[in-house]
MARDOSE-279470 format. One record per residue (C-alpha): residue number from 1; residue in one letter; chain; x, y, z. Coordinates in Angstrom, 1 decimal, padded with zeros to 4 digits. Layout:
N
NUM_A_A_X_Y_Z
...
This chain:
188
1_X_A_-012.5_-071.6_-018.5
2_X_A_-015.0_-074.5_-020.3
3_X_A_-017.7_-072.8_-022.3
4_X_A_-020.6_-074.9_-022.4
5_X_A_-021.3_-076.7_-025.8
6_X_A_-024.8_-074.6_-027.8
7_X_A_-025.2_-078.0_-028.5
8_X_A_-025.3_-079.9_-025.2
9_X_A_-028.4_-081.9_-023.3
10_X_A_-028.4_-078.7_-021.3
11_X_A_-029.3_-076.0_-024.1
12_X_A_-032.1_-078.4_-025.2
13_X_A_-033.6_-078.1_-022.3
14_X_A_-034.1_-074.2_-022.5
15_X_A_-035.7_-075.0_-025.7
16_X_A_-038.2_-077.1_-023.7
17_X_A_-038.3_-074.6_-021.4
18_X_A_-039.6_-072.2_-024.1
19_X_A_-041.6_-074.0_-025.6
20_X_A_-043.9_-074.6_-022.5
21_X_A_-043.5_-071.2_-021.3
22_X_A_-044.8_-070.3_-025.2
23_X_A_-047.6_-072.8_-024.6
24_X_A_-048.7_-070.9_-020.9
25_X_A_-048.2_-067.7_-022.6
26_X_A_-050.7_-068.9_-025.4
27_X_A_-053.3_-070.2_-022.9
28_X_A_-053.1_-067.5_-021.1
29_X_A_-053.9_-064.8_-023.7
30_X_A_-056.8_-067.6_-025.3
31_X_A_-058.7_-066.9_-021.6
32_X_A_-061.7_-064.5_-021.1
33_X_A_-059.5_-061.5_-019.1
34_X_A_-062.1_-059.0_-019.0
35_X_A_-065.8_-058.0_-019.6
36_X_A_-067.1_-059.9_-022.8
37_X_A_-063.7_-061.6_-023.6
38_X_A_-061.7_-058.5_-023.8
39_X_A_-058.2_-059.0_-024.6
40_X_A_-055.8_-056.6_-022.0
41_X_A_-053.6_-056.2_-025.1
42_X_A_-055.1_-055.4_-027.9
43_X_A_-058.5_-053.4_-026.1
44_X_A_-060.5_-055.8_-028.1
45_X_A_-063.5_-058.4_-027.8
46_X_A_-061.9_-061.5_-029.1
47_X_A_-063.6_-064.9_-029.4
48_X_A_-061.9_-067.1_-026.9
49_X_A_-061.5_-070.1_-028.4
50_X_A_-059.1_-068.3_-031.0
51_X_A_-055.7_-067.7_-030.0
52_X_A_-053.6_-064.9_-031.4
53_X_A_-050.1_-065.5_-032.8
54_X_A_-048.2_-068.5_-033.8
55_X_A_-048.5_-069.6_-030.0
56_X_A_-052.3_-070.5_-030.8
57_X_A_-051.0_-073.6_-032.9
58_X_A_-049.4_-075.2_-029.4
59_X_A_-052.9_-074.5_-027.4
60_X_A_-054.7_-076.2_-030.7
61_X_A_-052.3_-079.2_-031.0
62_X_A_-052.5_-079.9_-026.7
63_X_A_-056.8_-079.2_-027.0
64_X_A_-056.3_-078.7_-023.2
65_X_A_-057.7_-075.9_-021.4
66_X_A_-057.6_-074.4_-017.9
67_X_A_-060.0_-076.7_-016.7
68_X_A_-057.5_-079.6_-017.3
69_X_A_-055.1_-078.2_-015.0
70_X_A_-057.1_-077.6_-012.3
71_X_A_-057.0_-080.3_-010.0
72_X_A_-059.5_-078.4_-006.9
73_X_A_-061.6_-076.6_-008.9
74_X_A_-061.0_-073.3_-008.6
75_X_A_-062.5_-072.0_-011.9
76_X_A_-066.1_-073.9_-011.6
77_X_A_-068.5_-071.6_-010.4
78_X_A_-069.2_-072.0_-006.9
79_X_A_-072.5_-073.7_-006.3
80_X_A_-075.7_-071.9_-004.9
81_X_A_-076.0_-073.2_-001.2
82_X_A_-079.5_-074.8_-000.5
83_X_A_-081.6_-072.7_001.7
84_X_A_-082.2_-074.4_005.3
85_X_A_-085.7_-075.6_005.8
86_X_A_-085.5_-075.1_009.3
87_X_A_-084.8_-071.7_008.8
88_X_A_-087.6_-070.7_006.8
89_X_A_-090.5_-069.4_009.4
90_X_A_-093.7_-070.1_008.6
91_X_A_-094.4_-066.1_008.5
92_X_A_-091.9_-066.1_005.0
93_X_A_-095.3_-066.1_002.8
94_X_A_-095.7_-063.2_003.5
95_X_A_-092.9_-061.3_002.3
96_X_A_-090.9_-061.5_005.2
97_X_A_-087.3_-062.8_005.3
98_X_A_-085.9_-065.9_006.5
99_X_A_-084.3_-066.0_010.1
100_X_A_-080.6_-066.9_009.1
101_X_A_-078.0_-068.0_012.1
102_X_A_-077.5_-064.3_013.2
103_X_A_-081.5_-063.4_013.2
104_X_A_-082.3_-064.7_016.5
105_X_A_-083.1_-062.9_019.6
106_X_A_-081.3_-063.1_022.9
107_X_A_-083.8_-064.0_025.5
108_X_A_-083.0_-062.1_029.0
109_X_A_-082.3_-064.6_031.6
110_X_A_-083.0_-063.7_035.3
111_X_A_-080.5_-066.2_036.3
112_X_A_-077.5_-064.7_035.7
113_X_A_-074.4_-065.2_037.6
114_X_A_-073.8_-062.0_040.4
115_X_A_-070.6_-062.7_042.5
116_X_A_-070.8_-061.8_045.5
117_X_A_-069.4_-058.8_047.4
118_X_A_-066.0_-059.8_048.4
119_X_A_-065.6_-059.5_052.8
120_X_A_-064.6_-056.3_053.9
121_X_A_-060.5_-056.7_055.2
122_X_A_-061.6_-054.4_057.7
123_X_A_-062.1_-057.9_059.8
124_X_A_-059.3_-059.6_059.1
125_X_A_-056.5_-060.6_061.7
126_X_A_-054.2_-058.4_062.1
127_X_A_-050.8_-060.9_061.5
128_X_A_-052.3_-062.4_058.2
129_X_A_-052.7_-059.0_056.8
130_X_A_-049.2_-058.1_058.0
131_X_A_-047.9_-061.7_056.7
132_X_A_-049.8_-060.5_053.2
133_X_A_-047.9_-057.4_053.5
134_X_A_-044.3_-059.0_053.2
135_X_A_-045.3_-061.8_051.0
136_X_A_-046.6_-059.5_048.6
137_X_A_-044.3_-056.3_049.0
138_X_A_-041.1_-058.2_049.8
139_X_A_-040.1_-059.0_046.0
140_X_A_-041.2_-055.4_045.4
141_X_A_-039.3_-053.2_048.1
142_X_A_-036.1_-055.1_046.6
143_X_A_-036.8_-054.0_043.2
144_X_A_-037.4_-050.9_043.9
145_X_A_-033.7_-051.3_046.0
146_X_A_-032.0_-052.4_043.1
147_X_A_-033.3_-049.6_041.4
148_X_A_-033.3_-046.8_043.2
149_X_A_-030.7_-047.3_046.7
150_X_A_-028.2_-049.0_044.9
151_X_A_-025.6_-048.5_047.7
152_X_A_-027.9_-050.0_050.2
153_X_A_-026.3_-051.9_053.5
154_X_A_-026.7_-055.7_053.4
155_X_A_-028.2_-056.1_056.2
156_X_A_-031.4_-054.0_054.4
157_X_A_-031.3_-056.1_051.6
158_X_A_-031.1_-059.3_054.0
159_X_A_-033.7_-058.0_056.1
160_X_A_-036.5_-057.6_053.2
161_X_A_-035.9_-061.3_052.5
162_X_A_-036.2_-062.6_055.8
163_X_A_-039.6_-060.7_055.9
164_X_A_-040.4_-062.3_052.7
165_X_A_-039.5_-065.4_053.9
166_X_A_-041.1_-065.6_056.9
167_X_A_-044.5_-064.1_055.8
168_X_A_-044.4_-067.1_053.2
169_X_A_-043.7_-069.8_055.8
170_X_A_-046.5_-068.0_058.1
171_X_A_-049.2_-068.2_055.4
172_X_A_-048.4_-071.6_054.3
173_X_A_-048.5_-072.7_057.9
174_X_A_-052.0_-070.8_058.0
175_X_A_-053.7_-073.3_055.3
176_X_A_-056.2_-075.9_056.3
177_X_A_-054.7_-079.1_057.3
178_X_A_-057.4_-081.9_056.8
179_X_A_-060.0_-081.6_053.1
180_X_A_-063.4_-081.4_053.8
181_X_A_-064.9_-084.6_051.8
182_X_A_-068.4_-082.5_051.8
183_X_A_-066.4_-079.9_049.2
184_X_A_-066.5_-080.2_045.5
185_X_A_-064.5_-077.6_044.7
186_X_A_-067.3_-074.9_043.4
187_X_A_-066.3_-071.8_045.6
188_X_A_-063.2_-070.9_047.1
């Protein structure tokens, strides 16, 4: 087994390695961390523009700061947004508030929408109820067979679909044949 050479292109590049991770480390410790540039290792205020260590020469010799890296602007202070003129009320002299986008008061409106009472099935023909029936309870009666009767004939199993089947053909056959040209489409 080849040992790599200490003195190849590849250990030199651990050196640059080290020195930039040195030179973040030193950056990092130069930064205000806490109230009144407190230092989290040594307890301290220290001034910030002094770095502690021999890592402070690298931060001195680059002269870059945070700021330099920081391409959106993350450590500017965000600026004060300018209050809206239009939502200052002429009332704010005296003392009150502003009205801001959730201070405004929902108006009751007497012409809300009130569907109406759906018809009673209590007149409804006897075969499209029945045909609603079998459409609807068809798919369910052989779920519940496949569940529960397992061992169930075939001609129960055949039967349910014919019901479904025909209760399907009988409704679609039950649809209006010609569109009324007076109807936009608003109610069903």
């Amino acid at each position: 087994m080849n040992r790599p050479d200490p003195n190849s292109a590849d250990q030199s590049a651990n050196k640059d390695d080290d020195a930039v991770w040195q030179d973040l480390v030193a950056r990092l410790e130069a930064t205000q961390s806490g109230p009144e540039g407190e230092s989290p290792k040594h307890g301290k205020p220290q001034d910030i523009n002094q770095a502690p260590g021999p890592e402070a020469g690298l931060q001195q010799e680059s002269g870059r700061t945070f700021r330099d890296f920081d391409p959106l602007g993350l450590s500017a202070p965000a600026p004060e947004p300018l209050p809206d003129p239009a939502a200052v009320r002429p009332d704010a002299d005296a003392g009150i508030r502003p009205s801001g986008p959730r201070d405004f008061e929902v108006e009751d409106e007497d012409h809300t929408f009130v569907p109406e009472d759906p018809p009673s099935l209590a007149g409804t023909e006897p075969l499209v109820m029945l045909a609603w029936v079998g459409a609807v309870g068809g798919p369910i009666a052989l779920l519940f067979t496949a569940m529960f009767w397992r061992s169930a004939p075939l001609t129960a199993v055949l039967g349910i679909v014919a019901i479904f089947v025909a209760s399907v053909v009988y409704l679609i056959m039950r649809l209006p044949q010609e569109k009324n040209e007076d109807d936009d489409g608003a109610r069903l």
